[in-house]
N, CA, C and O of each residue as an XYZ file, in Angstrom:
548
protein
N     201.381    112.724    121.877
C     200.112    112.023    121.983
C     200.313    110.517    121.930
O     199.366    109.845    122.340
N     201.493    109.818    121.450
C     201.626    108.704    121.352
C     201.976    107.654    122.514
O     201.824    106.452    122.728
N     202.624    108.970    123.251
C     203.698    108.337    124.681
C     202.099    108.023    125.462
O     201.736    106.873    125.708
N     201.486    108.906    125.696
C     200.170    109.178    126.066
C     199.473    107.851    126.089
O     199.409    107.225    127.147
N     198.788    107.246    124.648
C     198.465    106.233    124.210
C     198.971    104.976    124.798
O     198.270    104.063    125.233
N     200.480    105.033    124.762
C     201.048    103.541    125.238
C     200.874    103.819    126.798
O     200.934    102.809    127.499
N     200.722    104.714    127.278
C     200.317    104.649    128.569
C     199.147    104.168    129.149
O     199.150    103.462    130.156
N     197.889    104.614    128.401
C     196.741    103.957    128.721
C     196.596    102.727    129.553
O     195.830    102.827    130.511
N     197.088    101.788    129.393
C     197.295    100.349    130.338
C     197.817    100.461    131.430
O     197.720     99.415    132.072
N     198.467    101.459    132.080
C     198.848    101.399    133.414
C     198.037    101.550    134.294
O     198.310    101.276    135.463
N     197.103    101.923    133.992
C     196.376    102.357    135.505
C     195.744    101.315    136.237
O     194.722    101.555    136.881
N     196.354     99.950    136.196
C     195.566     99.147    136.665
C     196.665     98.750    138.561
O     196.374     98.150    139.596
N     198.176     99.679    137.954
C     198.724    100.219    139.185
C     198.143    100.567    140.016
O     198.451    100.075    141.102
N     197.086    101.510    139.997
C     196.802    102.424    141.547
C     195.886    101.511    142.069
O     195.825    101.795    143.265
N     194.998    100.395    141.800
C     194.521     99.304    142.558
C     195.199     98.265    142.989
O     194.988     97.604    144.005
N     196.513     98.054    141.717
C     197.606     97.033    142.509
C     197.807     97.659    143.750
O     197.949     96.926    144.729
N     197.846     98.906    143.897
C     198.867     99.856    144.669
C     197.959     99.311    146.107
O     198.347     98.595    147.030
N     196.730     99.905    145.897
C     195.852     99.793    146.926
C     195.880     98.707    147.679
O     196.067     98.569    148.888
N     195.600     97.675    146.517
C     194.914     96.090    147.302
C     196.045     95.696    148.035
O     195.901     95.349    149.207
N     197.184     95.703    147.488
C     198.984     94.963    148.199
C     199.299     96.010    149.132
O     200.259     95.558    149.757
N     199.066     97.011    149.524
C     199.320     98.096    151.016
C     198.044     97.620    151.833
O     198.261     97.283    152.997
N     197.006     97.565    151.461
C     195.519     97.485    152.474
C     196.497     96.414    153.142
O     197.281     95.664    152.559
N     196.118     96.599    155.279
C     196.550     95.268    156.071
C     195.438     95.153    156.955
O     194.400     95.805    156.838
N     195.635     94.447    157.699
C     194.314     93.856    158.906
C     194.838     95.358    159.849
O     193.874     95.470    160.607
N     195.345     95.975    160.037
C     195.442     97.705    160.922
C     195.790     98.226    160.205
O     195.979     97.853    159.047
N     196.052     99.596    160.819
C     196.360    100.895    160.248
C     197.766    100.384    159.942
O     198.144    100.638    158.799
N     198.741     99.623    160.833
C     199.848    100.034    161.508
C     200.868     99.644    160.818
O     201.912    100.261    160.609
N     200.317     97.793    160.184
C     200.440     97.400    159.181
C     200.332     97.839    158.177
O     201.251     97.519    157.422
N     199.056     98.932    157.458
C     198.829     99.260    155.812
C     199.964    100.291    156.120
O     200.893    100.019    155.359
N     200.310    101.432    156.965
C     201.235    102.348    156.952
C     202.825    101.013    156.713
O     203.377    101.206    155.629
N     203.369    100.042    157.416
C     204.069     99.533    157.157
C     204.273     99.281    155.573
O     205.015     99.838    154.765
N     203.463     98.374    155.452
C     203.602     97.997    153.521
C     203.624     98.855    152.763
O     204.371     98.768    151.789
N     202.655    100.190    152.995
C     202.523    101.229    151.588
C     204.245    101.575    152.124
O     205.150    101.171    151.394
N     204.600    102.354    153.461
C     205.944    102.885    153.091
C     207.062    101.755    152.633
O     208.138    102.208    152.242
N     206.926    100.617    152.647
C     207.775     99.502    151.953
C     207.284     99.826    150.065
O     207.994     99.885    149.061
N     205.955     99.956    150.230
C     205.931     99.825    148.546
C     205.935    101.587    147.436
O     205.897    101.892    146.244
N     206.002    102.247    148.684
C     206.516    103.560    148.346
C     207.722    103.652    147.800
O     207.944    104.048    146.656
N     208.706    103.212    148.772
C     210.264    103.450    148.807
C     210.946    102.608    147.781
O     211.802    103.022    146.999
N     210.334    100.974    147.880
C     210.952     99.989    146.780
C     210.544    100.606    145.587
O     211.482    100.878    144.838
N     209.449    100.900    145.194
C     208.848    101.123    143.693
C     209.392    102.515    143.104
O     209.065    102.977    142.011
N     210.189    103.040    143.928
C     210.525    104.884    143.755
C     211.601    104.167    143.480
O     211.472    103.742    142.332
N     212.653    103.796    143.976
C     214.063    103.662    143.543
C     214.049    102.326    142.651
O     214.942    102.320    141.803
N     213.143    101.089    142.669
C     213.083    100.308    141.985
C     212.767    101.004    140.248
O     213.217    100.667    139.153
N     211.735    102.155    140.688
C     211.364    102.822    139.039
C     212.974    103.463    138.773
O     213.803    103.192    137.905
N     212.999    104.158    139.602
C     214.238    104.973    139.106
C     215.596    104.062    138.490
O     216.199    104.430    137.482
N     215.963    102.822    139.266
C     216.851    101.875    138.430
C     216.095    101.498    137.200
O     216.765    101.726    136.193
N     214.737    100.920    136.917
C     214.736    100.717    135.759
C     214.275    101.616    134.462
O     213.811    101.271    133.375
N     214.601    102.962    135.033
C     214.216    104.062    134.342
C     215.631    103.980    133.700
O     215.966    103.517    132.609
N     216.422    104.607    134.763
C     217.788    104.442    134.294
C     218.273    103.540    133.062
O     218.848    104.129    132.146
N     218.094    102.232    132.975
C     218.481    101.087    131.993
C     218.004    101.170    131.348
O     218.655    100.984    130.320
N     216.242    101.556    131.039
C     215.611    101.559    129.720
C     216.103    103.079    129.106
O     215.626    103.212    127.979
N     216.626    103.839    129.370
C     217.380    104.833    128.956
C     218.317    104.982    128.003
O     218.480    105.841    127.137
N     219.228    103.476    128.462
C     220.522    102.923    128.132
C     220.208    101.845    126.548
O     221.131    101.328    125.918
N     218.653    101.701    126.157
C     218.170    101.171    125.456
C     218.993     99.342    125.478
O     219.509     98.990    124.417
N     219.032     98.517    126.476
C     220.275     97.553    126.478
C     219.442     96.911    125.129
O     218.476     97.427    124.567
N     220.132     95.598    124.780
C     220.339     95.015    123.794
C     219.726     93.606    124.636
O     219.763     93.570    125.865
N     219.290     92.719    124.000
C     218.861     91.264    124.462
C     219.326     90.566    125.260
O     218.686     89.778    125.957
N     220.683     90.766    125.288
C     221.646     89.751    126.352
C     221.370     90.174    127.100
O     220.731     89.487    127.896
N     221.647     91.747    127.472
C     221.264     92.610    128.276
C     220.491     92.533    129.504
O     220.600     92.672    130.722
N     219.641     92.238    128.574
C     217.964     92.338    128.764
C     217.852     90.942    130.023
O     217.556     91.020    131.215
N     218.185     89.823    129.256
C     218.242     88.518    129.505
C     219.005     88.508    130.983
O     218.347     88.348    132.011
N     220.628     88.715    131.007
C     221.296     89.061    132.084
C     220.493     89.633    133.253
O     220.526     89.090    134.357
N     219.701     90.841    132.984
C     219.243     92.172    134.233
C     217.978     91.122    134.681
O     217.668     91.010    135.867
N     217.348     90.438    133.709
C     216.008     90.068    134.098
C     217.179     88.367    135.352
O     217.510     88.346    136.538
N     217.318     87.625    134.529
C     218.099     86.789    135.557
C     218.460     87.081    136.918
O     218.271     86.211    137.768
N     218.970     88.226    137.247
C     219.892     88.573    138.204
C     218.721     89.194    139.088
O     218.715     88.886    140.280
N     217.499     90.240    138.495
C     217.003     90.639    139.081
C     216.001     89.732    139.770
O     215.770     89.716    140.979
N     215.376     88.895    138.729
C     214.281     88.189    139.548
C     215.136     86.744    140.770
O     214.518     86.107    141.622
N     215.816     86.681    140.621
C     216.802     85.688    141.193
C     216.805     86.657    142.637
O     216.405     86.160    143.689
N     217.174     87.732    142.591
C     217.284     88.452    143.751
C     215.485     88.629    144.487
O     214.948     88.224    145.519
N     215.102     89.323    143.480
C     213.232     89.777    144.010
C     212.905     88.569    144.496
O     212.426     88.701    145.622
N     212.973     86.934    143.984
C     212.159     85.839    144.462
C     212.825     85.300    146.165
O     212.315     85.066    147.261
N     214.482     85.289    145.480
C     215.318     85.226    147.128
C     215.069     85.938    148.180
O     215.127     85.358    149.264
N     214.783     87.148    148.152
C     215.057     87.930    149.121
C     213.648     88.591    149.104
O     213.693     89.821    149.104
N     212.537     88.094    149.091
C     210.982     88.786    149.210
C     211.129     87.865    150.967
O     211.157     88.622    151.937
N     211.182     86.851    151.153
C     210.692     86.090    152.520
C     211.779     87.060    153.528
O     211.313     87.252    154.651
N     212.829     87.542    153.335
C     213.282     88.218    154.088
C     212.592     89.706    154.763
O     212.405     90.063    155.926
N     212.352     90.288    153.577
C     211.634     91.522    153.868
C     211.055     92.008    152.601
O     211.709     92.150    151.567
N     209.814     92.253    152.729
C     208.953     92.599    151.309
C     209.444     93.997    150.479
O     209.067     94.242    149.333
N     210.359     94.873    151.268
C     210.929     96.019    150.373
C     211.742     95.546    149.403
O     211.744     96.229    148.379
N     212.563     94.407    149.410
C     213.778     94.000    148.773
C     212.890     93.785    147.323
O     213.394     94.089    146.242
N     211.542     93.238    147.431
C     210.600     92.296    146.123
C     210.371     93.764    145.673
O     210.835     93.883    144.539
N     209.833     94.937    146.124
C     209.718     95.924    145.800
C     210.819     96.430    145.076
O     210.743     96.661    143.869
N     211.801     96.609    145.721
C     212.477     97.173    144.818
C     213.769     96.438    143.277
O     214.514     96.893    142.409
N     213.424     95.456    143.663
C     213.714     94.991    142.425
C     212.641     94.321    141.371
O     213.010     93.758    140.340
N     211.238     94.459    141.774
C     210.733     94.259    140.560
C     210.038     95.228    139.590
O     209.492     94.966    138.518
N     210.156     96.172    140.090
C     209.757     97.492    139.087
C     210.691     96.942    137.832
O     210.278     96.789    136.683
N     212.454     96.594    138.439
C     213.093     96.283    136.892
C     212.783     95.375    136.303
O     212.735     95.312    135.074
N     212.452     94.292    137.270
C     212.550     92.681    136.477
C     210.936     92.702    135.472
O     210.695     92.122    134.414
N     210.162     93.491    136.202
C     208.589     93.762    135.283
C     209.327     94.750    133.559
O     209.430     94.283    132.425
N     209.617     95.865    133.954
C     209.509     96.689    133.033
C     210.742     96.179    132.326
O     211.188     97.061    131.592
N     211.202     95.455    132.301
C     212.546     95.207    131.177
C     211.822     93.664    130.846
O     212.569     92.979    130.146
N     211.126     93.299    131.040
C     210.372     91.909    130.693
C     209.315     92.538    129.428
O     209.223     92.225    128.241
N     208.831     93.211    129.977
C     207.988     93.945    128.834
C     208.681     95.553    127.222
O     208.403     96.186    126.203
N     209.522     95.298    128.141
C     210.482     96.255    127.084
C     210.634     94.811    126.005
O     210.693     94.990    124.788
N     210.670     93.838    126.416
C     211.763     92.661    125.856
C     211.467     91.906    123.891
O     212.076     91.206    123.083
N     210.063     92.707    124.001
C     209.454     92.815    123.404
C     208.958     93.869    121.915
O     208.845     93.680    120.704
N     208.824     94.682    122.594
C     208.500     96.316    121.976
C     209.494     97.367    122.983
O     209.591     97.268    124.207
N     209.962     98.054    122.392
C     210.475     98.875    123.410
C     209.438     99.442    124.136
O     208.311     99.214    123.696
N     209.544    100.215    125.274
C     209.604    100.923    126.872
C     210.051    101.951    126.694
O     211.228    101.811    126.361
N     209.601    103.535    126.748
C     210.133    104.551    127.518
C     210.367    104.709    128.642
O     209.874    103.913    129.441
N     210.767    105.227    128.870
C     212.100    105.214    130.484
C     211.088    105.940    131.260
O     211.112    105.648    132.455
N     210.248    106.764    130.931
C     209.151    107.058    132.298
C     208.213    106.106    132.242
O     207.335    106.187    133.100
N     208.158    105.331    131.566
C     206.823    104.447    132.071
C     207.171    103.450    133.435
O     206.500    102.572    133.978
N     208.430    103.959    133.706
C     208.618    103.450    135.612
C     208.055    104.362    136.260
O     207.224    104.113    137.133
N     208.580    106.087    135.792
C     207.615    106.673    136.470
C     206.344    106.994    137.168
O     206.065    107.200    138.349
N     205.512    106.964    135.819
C     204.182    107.127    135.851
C     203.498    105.740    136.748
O     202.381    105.771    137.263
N     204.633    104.304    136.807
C     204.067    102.913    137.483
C     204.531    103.689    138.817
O     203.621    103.986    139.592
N     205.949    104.078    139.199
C     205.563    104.626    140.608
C     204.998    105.388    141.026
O     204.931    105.509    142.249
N     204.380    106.189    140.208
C     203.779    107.712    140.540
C     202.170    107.134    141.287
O     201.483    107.609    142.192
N     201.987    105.756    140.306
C     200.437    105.266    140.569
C     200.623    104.178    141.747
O     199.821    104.069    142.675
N     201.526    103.560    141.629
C     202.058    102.928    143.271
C     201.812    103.934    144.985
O     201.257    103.664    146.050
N     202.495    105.012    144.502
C     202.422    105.661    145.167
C     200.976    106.412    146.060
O     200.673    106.434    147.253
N     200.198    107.078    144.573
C     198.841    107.233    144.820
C     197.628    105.772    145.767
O     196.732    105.809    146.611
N     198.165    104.944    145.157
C     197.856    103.675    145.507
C     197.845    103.335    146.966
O     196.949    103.027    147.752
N     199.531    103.540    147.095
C     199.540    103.449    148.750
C     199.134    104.678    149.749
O     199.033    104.342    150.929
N     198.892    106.018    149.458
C     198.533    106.728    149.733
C     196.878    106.818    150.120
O     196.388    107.337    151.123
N     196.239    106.200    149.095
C     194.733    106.113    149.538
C     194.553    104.682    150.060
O     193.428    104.184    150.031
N     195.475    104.079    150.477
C     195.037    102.539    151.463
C     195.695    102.747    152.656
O     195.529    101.803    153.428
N     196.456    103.734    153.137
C     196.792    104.371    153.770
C     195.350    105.099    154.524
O     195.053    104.620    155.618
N     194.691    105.931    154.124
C     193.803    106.859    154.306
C     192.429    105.648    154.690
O     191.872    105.405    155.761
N     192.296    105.273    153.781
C     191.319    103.978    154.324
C     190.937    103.279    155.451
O     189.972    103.258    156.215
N     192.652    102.361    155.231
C     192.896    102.019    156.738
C     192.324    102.876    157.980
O     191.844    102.453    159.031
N     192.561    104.512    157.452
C     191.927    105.038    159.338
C     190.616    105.168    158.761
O     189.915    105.672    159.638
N     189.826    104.933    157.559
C     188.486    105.096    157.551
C     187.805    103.691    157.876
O     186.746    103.618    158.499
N     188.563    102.488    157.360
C     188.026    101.442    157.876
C     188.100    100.881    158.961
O     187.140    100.330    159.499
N     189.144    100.937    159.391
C     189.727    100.777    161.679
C     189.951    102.020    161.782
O     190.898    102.602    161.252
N     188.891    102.642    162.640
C     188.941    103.860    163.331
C     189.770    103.639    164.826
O     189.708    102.560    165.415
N     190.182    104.254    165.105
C     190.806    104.108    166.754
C     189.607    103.548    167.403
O     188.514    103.992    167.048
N     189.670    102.570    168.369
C     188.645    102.208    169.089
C     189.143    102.679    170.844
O     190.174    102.564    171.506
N     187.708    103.265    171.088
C     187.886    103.889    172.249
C     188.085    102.559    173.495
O     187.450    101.514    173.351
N     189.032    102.760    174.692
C     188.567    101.915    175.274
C     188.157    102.017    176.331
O     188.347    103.165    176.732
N     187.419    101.092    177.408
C     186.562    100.952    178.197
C     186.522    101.922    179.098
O     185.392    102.270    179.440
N     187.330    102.403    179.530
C     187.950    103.456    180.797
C     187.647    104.892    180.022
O     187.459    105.977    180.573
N     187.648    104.600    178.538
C     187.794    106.627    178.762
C     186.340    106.844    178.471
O     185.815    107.913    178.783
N     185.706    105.949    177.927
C     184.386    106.398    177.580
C     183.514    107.905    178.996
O     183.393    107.702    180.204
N     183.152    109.036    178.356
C     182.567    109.848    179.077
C     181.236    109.831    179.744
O     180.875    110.789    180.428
């Protein structure tokens, strides 16, 4: 019941999830959600992994350096790279503090996921295919 409790605060994921996949087309929101699908799944899973490993401060200090150094460099290249390294550089920032259980990457990708999944679905509810001029019956 406790793990439970410290969970409560996440759910503000599945609207991150939403608002950062929604694009001006379909074609685009399908682009970003599968970028923020894929980064946030293996991004959780590395920092599942480490908070596992319970590191120690230097640790801590080191992974966060290296990681956000990478997530800030390499986001203008391609937005999966920011994805997948900041699931760690977030959740070991906040471990840094109080400890972190090692699924609370999970449950952040699980709601990423849901996230991009219904802005996904949107997208074809909000731009429907538009018919054009020629096929109209």
């Amino acid at each position: 019941m406790a793990a439970a409790h410290r969970l409560t605060g996440e759910g503000h994921w599945l609207v991150t999830g939403i608002l950062l996949s929604l694009r001006p087309t379909p074609e685009a929101t399908q682009a970003k959600a599968r970028q923020r699908i894929v980064g946030n799944t293996l991004g959780g899973i590395a920092a599942a992994l480490v908070l596992l490993t319970h590191p120690g401060p230097w640790a801590v200090t080191a992974t966060v350096a290296a990681t956000s150094t990478l997530a800030y460099a390499l986001r203008p290249a391609n937005y999966l790279y920011w994805c997948l390294a900041f699931p760690l550089l977030l959740l070991l920032l906040t471990d840094f503090d109080r400890p972190t259980p090692w699924y609370t990457a999970a449950v952040r990708a699980g709601l990423v996921l849901v996230g991009a999944v219904v802005s996904v679905l949107a997208s074809r509810w909000l731009w429907p295919p538009t018919q054009t001029l020629g096929s109209a019956s």
